[in-house]
MDTraj code that builds the backbone (N, CA, C; nanometers):
import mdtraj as md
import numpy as np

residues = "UNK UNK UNK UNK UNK UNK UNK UNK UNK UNK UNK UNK UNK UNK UNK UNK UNK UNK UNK UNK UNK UNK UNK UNK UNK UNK UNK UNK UNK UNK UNK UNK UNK UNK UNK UNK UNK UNK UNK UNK UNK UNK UNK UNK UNK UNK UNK UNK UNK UNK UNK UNK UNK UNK UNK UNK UNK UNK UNK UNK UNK UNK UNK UNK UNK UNK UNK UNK UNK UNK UNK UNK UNK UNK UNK UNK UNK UNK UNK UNK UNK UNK UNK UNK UNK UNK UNK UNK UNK UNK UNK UNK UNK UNK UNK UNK UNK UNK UNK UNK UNK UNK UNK UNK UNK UNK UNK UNK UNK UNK UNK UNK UNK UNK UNK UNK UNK UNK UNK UNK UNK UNK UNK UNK UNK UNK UNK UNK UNK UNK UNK UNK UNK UNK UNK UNK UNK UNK UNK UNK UNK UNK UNK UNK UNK UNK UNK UNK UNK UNK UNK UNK UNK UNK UNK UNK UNK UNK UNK UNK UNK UNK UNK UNK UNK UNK UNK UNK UNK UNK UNK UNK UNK UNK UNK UNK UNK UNK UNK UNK UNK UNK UNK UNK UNK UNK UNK UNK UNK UNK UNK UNK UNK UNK UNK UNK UNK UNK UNK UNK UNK UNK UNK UNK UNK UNK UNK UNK UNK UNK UNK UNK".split()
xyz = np.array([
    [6.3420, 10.4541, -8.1771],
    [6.2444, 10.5551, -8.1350],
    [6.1041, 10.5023, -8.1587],
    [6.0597, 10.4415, -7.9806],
    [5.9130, 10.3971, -8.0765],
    [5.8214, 10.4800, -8.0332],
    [5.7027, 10.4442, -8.0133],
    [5.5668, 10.5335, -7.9669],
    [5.5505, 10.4808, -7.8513],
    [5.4241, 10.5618, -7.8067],
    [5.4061, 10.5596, -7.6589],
    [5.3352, 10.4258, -7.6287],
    [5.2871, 10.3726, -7.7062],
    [5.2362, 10.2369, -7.6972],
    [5.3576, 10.1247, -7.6025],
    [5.4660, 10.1640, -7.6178],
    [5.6182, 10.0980, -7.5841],
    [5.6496, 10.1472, -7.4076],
    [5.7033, 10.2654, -7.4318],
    [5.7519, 10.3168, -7.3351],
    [5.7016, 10.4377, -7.3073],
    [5.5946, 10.4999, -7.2888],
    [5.5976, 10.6475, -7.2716],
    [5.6651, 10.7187, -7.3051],
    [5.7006, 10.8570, -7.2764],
    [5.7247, 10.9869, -7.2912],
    [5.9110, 10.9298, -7.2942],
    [5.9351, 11.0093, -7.4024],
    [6.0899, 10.9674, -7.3393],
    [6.1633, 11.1301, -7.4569],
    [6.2913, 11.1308, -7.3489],
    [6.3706, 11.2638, -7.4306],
    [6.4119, 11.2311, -7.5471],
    [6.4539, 11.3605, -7.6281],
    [6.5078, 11.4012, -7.7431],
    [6.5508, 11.4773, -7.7580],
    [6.6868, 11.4922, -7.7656],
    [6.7634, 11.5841, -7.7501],
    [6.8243, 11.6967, -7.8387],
    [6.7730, 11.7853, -7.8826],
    [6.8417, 11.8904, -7.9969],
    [6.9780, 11.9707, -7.9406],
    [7.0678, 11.9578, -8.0741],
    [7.2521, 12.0083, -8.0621],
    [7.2016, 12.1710, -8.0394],
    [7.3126, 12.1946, -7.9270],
    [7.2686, 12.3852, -7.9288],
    [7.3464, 12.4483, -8.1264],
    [7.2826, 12.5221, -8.1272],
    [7.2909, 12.5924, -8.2648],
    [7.4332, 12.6023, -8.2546],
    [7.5055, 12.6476, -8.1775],
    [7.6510, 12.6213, -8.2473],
    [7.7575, 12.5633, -8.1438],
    [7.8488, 12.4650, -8.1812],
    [7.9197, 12.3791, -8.1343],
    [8.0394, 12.3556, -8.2169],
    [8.1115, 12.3302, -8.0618],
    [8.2728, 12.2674, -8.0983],
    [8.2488, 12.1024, -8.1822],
    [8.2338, 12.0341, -8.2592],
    [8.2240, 11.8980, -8.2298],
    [8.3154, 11.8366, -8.1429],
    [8.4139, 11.8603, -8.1424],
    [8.5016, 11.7244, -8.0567],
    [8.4773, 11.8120, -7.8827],
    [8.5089, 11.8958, -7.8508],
    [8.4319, 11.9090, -7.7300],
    [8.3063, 11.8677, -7.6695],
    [8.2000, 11.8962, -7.8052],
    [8.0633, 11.8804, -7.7559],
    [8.0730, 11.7385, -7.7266],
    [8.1296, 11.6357, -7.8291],
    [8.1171, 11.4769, -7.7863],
    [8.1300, 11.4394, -7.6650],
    [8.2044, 11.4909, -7.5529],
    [8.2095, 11.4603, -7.3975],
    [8.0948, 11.5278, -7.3404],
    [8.0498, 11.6496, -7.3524],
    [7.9403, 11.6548, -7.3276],
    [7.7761, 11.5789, -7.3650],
    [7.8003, 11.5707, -7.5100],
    [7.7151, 11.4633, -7.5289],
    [7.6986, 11.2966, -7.4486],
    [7.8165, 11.2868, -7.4698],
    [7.7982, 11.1499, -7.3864],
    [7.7754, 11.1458, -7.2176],
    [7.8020, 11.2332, -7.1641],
    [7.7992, 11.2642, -7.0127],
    [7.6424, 11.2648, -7.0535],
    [7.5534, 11.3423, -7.1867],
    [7.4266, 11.3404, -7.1206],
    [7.3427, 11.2512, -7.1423],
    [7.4464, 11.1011, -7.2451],
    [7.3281, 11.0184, -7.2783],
    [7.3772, 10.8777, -7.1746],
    [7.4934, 10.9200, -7.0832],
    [7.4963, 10.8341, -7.0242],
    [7.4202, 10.8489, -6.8687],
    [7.3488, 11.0023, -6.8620],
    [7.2950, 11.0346, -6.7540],
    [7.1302, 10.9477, -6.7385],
    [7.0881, 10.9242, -6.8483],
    [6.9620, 10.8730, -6.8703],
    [6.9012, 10.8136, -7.0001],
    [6.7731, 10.8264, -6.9767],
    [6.6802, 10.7452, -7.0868],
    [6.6995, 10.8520, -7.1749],
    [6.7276, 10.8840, -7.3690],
    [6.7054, 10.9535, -7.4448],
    [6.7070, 10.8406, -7.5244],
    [6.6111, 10.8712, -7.6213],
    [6.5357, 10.8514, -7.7320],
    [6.6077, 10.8564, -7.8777],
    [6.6039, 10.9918, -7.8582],
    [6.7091, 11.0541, -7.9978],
    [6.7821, 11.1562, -7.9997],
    [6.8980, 11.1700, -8.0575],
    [6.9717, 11.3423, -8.0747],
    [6.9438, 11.3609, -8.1999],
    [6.9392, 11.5373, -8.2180],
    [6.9140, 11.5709, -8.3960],
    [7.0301, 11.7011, -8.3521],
    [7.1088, 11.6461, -8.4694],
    [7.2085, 11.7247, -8.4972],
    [7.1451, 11.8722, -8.5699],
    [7.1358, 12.0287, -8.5473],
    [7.0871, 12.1230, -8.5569],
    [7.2068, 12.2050, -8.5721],
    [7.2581, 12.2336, -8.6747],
    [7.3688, 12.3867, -8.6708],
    [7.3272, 12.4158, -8.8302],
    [7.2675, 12.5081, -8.8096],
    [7.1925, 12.6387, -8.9133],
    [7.3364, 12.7260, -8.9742],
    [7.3353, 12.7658, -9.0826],
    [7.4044, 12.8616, -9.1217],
    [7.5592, 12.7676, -9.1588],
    [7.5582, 12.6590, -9.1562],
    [7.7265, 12.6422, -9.1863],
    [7.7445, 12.5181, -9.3133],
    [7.8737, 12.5384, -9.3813],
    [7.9144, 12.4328, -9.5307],
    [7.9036, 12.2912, -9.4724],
    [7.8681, 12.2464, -9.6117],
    [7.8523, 12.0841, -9.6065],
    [7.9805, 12.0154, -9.5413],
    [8.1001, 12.1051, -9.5373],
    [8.1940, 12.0372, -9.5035],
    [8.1941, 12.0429, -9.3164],
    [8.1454, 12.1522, -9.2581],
    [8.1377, 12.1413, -9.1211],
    [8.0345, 12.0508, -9.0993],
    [7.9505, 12.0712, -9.1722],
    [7.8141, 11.9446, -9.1339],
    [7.8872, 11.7881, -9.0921],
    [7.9134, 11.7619, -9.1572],
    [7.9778, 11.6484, -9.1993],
    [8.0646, 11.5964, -9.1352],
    [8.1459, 11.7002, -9.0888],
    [8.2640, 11.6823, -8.9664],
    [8.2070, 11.6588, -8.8564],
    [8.1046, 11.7312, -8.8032],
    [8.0090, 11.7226, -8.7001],
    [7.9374, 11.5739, -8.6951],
    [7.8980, 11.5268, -8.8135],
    [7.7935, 11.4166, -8.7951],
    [7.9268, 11.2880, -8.7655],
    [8.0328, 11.3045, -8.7969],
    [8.1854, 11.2436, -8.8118],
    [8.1566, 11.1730, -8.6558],
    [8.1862, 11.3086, -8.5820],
    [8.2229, 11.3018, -8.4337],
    [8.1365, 11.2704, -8.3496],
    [8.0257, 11.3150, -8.3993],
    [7.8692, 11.3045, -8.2651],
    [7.8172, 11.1761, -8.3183],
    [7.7878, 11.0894, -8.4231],
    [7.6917, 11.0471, -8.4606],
    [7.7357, 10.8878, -8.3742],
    [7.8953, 10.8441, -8.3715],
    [7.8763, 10.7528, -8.2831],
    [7.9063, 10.7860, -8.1532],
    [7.8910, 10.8323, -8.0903],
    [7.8518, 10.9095, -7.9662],
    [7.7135, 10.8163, -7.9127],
    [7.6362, 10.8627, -8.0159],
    [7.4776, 10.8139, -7.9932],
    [7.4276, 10.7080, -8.0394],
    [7.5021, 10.6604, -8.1925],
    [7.4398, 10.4828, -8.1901],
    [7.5133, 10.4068, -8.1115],
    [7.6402, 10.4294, -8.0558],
    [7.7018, 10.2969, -7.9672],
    [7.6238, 10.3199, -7.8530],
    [7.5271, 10.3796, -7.8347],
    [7.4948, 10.3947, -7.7155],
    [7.3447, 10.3913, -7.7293],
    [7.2864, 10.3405, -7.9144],
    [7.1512, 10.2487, -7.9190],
    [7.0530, 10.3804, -7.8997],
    [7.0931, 10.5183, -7.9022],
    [7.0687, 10.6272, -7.9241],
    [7.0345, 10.6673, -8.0666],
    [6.9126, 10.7069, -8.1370],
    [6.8750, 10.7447, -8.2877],
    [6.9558, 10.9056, -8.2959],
    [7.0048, 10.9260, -8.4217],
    [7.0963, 11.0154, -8.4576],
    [7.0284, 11.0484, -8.5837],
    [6.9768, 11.1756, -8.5750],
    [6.9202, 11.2496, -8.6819],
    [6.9448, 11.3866, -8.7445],
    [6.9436, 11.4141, -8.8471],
    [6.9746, 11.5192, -8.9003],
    [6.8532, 11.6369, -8.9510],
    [6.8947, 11.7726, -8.9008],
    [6.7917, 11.8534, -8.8931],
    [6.8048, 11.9330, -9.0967],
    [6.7117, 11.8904, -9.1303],
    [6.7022, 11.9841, -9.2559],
    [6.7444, 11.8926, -9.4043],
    [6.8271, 11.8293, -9.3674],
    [6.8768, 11.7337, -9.4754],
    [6.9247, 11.6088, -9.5156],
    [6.7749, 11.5502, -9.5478],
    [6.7811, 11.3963, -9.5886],
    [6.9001, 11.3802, -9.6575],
    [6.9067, 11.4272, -9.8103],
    [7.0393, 11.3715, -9.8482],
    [7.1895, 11.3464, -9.7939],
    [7.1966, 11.4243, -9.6919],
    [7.3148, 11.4260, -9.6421],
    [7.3345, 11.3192, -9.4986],
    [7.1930, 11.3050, -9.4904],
    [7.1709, 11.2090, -9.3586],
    [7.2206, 11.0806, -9.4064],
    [7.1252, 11.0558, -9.5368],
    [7.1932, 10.9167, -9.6078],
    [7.3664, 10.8830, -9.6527],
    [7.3333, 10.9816, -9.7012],
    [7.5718, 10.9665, -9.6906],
    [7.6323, 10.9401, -9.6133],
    [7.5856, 11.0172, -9.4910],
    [7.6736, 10.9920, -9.3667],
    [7.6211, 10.8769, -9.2619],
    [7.5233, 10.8580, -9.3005],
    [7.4835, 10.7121, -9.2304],
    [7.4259, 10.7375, -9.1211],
    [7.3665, 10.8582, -9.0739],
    [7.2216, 10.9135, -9.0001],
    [7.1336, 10.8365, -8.9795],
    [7.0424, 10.8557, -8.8703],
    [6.9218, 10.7267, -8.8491],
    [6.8467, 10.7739, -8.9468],
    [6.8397, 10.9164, -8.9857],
    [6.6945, 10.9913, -9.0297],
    [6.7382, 11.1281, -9.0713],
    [6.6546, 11.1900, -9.0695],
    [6.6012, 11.3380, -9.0960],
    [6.5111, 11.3966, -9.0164],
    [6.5383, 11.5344, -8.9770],
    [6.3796, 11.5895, -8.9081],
    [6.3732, 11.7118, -9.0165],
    [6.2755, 11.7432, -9.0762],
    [6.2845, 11.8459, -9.1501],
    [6.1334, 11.9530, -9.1200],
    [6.1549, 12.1170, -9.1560],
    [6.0451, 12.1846, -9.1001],
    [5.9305, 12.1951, -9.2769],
    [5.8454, 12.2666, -9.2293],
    [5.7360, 12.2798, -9.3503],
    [5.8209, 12.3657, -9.4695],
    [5.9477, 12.4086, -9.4657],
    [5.9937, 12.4824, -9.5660],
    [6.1254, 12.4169, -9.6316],
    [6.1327, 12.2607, -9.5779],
    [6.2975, 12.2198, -9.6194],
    [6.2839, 12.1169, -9.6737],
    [6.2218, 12.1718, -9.8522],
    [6.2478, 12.0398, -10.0030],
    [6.0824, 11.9727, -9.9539],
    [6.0901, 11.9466, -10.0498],
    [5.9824, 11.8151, -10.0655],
    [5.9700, 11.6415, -9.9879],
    [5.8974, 11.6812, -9.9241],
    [5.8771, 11.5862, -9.7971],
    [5.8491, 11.4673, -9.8641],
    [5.7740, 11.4519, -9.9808],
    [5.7727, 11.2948, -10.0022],
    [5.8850, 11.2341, -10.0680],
    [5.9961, 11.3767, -10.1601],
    [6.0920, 11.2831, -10.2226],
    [6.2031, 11.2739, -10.0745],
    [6.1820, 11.3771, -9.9871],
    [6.2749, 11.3228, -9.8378],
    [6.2143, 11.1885, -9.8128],
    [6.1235, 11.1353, -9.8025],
    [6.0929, 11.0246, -9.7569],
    [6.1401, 10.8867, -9.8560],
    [6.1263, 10.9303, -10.0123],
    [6.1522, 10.8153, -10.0922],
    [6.3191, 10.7862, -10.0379],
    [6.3479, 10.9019, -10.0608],
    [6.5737, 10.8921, -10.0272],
    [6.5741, 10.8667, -9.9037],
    [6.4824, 10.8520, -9.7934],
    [6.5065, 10.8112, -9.6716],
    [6.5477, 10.6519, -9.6516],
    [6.4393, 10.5983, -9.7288],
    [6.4110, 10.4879, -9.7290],
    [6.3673, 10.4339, -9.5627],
    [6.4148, 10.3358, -9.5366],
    [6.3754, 10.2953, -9.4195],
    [6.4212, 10.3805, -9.2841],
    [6.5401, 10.4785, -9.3205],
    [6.5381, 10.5664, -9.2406],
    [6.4678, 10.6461, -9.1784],
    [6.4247, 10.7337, -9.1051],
    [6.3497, 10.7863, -9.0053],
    [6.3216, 10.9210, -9.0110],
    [6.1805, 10.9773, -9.0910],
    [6.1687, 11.0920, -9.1056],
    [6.0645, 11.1463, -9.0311],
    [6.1079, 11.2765, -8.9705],
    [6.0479, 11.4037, -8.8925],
    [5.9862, 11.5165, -8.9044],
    [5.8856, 11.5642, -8.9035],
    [5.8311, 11.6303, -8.9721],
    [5.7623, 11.7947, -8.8857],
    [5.8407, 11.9036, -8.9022],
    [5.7780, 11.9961, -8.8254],
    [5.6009, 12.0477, -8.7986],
    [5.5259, 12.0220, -8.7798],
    [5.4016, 12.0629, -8.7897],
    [5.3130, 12.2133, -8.7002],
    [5.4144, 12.2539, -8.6541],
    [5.3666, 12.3615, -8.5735],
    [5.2541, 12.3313, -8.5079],
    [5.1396, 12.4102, -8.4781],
    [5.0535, 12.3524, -8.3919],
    [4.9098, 12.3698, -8.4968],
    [4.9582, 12.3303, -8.6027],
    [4.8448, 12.2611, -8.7291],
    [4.8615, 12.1205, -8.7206],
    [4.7071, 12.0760, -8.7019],
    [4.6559, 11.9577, -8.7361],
    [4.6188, 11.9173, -8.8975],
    [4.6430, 12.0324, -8.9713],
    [4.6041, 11.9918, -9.1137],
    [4.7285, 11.9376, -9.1455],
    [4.8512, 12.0149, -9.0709],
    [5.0277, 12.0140, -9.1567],
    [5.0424, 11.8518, -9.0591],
    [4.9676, 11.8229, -8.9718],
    [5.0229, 11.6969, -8.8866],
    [4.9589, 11.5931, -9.0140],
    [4.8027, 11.5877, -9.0365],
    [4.7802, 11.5044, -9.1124],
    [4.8731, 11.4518, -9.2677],
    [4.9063, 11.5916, -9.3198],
    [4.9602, 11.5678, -9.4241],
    [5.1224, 11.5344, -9.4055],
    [5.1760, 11.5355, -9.3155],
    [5.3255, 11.4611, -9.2966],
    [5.2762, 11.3344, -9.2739],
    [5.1553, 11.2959, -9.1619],
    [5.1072, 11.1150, -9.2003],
    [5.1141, 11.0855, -9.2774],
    [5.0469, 11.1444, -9.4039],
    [5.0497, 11.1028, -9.5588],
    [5.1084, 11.0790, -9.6517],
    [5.2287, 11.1567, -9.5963],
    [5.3613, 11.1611, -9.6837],
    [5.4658, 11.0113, -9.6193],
    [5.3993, 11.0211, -9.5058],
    [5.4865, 10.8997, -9.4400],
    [5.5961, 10.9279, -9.3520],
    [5.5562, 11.0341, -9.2806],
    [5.6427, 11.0349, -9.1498],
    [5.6791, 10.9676, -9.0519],
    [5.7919, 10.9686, -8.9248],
    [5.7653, 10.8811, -8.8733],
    [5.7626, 10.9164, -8.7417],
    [5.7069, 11.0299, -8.7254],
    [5.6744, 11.0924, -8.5906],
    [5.6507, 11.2753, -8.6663],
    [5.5419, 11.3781, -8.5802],
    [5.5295, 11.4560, -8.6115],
    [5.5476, 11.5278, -8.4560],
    [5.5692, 11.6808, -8.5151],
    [5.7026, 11.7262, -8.4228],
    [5.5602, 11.8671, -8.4354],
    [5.5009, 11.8938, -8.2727],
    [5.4296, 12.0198, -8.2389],
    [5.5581, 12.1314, -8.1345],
    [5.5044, 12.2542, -8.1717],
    [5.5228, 12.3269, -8.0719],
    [5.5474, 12.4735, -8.1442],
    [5.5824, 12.6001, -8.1043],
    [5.6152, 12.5939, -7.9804],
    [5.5285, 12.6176, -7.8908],
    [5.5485, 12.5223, -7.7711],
    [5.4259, 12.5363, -7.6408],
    [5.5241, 12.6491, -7.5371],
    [5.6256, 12.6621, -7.4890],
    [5.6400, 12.7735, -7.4553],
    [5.7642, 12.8673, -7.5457],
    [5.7461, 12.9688, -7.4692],
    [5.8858, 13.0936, -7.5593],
    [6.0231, 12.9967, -7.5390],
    [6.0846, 13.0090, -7.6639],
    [6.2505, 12.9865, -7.6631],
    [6.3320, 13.0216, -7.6744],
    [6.3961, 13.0174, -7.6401],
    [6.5748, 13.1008, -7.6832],
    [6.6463, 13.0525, -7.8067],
    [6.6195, 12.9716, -7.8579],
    [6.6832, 12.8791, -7.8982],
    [6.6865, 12.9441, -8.0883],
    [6.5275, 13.0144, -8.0813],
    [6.5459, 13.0142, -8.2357],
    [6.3663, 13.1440, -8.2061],
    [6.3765, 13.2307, -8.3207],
    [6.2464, 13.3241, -8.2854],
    [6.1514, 13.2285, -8.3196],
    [6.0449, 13.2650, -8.2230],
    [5.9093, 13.1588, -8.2318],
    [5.8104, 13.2282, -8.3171],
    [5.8040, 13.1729, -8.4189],
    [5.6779, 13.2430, -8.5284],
    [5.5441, 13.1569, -8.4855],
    [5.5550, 13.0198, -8.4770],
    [5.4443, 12.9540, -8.4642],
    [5.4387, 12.8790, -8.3161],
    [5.2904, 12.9151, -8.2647],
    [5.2892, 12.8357, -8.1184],
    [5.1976, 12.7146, -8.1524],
    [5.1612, 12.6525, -8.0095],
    [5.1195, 12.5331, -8.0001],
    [5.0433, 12.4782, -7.8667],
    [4.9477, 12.4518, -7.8545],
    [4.8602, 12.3882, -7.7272],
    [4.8302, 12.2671, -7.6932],
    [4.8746, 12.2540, -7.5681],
    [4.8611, 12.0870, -7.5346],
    [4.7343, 12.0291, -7.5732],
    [4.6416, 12.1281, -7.6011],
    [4.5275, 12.0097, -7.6678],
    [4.5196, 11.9354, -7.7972],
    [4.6343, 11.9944, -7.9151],
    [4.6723, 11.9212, -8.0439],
    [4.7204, 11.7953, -7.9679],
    [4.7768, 11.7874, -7.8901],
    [4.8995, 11.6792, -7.8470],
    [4.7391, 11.5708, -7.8108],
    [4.6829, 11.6170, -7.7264],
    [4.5517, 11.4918, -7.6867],
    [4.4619, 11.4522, -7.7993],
    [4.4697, 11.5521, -7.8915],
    [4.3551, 11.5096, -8.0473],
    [4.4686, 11.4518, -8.1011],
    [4.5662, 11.4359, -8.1261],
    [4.6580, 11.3534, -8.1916],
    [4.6722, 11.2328, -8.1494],
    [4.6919, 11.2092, -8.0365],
    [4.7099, 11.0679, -7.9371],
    [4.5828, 11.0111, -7.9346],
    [4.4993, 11.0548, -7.9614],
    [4.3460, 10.9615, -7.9940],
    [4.3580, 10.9360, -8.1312],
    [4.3725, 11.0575, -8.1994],
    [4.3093, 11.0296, -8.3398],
    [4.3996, 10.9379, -8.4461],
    [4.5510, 10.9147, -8.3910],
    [4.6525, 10.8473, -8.4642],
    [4.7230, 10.7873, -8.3689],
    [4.8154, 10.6912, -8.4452],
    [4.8886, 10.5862, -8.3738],
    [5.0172, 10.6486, -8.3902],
    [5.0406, 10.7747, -8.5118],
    [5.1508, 10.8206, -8.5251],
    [5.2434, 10.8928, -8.3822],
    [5.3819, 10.8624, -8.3620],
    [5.4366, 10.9061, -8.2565],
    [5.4238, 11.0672, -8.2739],
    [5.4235, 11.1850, -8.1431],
    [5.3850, 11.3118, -8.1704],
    [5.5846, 11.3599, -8.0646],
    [5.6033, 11.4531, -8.1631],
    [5.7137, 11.5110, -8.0468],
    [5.6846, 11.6411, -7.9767],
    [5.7030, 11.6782, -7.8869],
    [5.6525, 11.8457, -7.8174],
    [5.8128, 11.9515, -7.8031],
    [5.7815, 12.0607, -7.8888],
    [5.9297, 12.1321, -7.8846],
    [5.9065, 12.2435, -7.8583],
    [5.9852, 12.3332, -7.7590],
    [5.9946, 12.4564, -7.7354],
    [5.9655, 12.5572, -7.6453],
    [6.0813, 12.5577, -7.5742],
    [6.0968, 12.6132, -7.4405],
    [6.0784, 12.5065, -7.3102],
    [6.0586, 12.3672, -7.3318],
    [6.0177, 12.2855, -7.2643],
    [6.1097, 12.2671, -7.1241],
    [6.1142, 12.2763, -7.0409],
    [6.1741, 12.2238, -6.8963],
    [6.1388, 12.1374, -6.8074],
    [6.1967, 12.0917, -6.6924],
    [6.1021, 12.0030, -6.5877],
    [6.0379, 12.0652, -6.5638],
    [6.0525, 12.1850, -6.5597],
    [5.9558, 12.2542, -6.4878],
    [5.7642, 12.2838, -6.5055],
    [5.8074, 12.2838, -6.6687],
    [5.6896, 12.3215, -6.7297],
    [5.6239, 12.1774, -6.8332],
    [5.6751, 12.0779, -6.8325],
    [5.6646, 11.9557, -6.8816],
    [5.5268, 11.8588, -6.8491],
    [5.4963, 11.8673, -6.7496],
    [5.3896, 11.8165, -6.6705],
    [5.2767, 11.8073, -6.8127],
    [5.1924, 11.8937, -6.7913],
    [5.0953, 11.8932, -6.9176],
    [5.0891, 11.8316, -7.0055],
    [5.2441, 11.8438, -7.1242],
    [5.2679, 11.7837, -7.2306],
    [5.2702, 11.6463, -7.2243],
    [5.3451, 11.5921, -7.1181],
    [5.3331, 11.4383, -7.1218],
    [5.2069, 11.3915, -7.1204],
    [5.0802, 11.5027, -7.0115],
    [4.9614, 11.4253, -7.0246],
    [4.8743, 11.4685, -7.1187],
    [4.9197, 11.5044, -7.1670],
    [4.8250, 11.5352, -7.3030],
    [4.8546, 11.4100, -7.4263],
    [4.9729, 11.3405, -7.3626],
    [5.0196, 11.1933, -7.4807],
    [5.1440, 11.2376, -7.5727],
    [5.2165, 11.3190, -7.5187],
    [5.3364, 11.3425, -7.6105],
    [5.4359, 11.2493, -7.6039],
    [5.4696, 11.1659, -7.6929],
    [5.5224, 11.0560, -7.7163],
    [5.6765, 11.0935, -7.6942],
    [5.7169, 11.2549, -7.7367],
    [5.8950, 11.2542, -7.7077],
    [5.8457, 11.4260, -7.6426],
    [5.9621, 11.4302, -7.5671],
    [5.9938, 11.5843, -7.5629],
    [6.1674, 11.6716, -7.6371],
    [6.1337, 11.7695, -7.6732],
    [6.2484, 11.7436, -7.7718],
    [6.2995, 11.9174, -7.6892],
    [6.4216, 11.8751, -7.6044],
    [6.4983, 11.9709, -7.5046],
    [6.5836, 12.0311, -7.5908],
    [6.6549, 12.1612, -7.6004],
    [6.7942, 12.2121, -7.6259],
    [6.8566, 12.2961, -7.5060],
    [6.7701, 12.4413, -7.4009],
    [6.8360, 12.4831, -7.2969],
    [6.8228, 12.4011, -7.1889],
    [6.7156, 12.3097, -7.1803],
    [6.6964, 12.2829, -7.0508],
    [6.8003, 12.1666, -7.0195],
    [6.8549, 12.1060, -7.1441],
    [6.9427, 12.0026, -7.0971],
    [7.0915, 12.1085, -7.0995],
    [7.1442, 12.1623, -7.2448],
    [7.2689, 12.2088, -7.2612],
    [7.3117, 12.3674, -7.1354],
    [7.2168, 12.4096, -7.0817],
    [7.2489, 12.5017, -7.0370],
    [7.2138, 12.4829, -6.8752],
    [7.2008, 12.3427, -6.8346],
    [7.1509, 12.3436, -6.7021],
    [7.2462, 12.3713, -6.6325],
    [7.2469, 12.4651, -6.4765],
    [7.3781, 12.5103, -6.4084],
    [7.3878, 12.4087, -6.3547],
    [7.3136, 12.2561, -6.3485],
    [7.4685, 12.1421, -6.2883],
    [7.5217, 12.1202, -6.4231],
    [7.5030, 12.1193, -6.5397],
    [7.5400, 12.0603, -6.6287],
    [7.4675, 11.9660, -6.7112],
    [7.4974, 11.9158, -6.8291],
    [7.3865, 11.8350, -6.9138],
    [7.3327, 11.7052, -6.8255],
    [7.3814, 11.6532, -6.7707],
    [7.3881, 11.4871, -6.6621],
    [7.2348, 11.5214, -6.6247],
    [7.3126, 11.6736, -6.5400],
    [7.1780, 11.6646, -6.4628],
    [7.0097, 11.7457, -6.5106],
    [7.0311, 11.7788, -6.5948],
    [6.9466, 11.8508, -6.7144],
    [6.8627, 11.6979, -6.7343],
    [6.9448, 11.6238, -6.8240],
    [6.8846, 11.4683, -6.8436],
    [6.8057, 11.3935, -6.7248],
    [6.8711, 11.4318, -6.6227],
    [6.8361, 11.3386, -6.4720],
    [6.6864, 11.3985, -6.4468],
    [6.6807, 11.5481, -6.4493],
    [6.5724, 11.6034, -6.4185],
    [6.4417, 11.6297, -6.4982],
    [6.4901, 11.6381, -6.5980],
    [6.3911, 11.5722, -6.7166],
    [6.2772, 11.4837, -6.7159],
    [6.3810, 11.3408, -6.6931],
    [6.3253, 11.1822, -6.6647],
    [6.2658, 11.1903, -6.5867],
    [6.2905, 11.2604, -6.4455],
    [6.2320, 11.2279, -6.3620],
    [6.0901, 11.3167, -6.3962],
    [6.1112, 11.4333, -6.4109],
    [5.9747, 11.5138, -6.4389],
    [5.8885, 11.4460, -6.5387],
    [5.9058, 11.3667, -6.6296],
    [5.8194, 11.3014, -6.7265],
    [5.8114, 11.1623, -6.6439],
    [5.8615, 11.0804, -6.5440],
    [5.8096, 10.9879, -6.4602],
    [5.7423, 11.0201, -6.3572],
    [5.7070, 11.1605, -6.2948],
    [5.6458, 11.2350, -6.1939],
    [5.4980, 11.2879, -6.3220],
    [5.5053, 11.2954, -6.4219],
    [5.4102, 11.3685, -6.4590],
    [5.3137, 11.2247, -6.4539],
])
top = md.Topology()
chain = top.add_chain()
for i, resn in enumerate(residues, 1):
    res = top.add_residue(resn, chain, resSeq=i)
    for name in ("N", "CA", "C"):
        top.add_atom(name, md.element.get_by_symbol(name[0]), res)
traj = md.Trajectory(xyz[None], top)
């Protein structure tokens, strides 16, 4: 997962909140074999270390044989056990610099809502990409905090740090964010719930961030 300095805008894919694992794995792979993605972050809220775990079991080579970053939403320690690229964690999950010491060279994420003070201070801590939004309404999870494509352009000047854009994002509505310098876009309905299916969720994506 690098910065835009590399490759531009490229997807990132978040797990819908709740999943079969061994089903979802065919779907997963149908959608990382549809296109360019970046990274998946494994996301299921509410369930034991032992489903976690089973989950990261089944999905996680899914996505590195396929040179795909595999990250875990909320918990470094458990990322490191199971052999995770990383962590993405929000402003309320543990202490971000000892997530970063147990990361080690692994790959940490950092929620920032659409504060530039909370973006600076995940730089500081040593993130390795900071994660804005939400820029539109989602389904996905209630939106307490929003976000404006103009953080995304004061960020892309003011740092070299990679920026991700999350929430509610589609082809449809994508345009902006890429030009404002958003280094990832980070999908959950627009890929898992597209009526052709994830393939083409991915297909339409790419293309909307190569059209923007």
């Amino acid at each position: 997962m690098a910065g835009k300095q590399d490759e531009g805008c490229r997807l990132y894919l978040v797990t819908p909140p709740v999943l079969e694992p061994r089903g979802f794995a065919d779907i997963l792979a149908q959608a990382l074999d549809a296109g360019d993605v970046a990274a998946v972050q494994l996301r299921l809220k509410d369930v034991d270390d032992d489903t976690l775990k089973r989950a990261i079991d089944v999905l996680r080579p899914v996505a590195q044989s396929r040179d795909v970053a595999f990250l875990l939403n909320d918990r470094a320690d458990l990322a490191v056990k199971t052999g995770c690229d990383g962590a993405h964690l929000g402003q309320e999950d543990g202490d971000h610099a000892a997530a970063r010491k147990l990361l080690g060279d692994r790959m940490l994420g950092i929620s920032c809502h659409g504060s530039r003070h909370l973006a600076m201070q995940a730089g500081e801590v040593g993130a390795d990409y900071v994660a804005f939004g939400a820029f539109f309404p989602t389904s996905t999870k209630v939106t307490e905090h929003t976000a404006e494509p103009d953080v995304l352009e004061w960020w892309t000047e003011m740092f070299e740090l990679p920026s991700v854009a999350i929430g509610g994002i589609t082809a449809a509505n994508c345009a902006p964010l890429v030009r404002a310098g958003a280094d990832f876009l980070a999908v959950v309905s627009a890929v898992w719930s597209h009526p052709q299916g994830p393939a083409a969720g991915v297909r339409e994506l790419n293309a909307a961030i190569a059209a923007a």
